[in-house]
N, C-alpha and C positions, 0 to 999 in steps of 0.2 A: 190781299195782293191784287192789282191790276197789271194783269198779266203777267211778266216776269220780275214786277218795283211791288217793294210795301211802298202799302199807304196809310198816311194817317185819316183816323174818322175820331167822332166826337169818342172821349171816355166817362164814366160816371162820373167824373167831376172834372171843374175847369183846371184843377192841380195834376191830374193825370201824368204820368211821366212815360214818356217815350226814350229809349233806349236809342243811340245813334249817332251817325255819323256828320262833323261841325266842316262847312266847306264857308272860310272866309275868303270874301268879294271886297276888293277896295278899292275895284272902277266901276263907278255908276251906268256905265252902259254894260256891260257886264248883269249888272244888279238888273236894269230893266230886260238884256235878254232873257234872263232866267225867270221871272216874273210874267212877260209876253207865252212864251214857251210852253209855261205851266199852267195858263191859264186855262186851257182847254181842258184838263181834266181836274184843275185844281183851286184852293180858292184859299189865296195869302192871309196867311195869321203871324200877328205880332204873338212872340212868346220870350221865356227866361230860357236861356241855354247855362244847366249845372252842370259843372265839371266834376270830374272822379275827385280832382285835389281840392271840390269844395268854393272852386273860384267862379262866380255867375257875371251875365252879360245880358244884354238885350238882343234879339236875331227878330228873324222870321222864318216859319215853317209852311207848310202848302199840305191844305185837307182837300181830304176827295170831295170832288164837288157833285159829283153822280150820285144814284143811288146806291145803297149798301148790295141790293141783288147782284148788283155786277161784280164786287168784287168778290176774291175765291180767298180760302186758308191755305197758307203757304208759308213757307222759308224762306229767307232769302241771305244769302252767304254772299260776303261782300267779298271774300277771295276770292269764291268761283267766279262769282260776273267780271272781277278783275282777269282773273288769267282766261277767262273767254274774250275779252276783248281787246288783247296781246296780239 
């Protein structure tokens, strides 16, 4: 975790699978806000996004680009950050 957001870091192999949440962009300035944004802590990766029903896509994902010391173990509950920010 960095600070209250998971983040991704490398896993033992480049097949690694992360668990989560697919937010589709289908305006390019949209796409480069998010990108600019994340820059600062983070460092764009092309990846396959598998779905539950088995159906894959191409995406991109965003790895911590800092060192591993700074980040902590933690959870992170996508309802609670939702209904805290209601």
């Amino acid at each position: 975790m960095s600070g209250a957001y998971p983040s991704i870091v490398d896993g033992p192999s480049p097949e690694s699978i992360v668990h989560g949440v697919v937010l589709e962009v289908t305006s390019l300035l949209v796409v480069r806000r998010i990108a600019e944004y994340q820059s600062f802590s983070y460092v764009k990766h092309d990846c396959i996004i598998r779905f539950e029903d088995g159906e894959s896509l191409s995406g991109v994902t965003f790895k911590w680009r800092g060192p591993a010391e700074d980040l902590q173990e933690g959870i992170f509950d996508l309802l609670e950050w939702k209904s805290k920010k209601k």
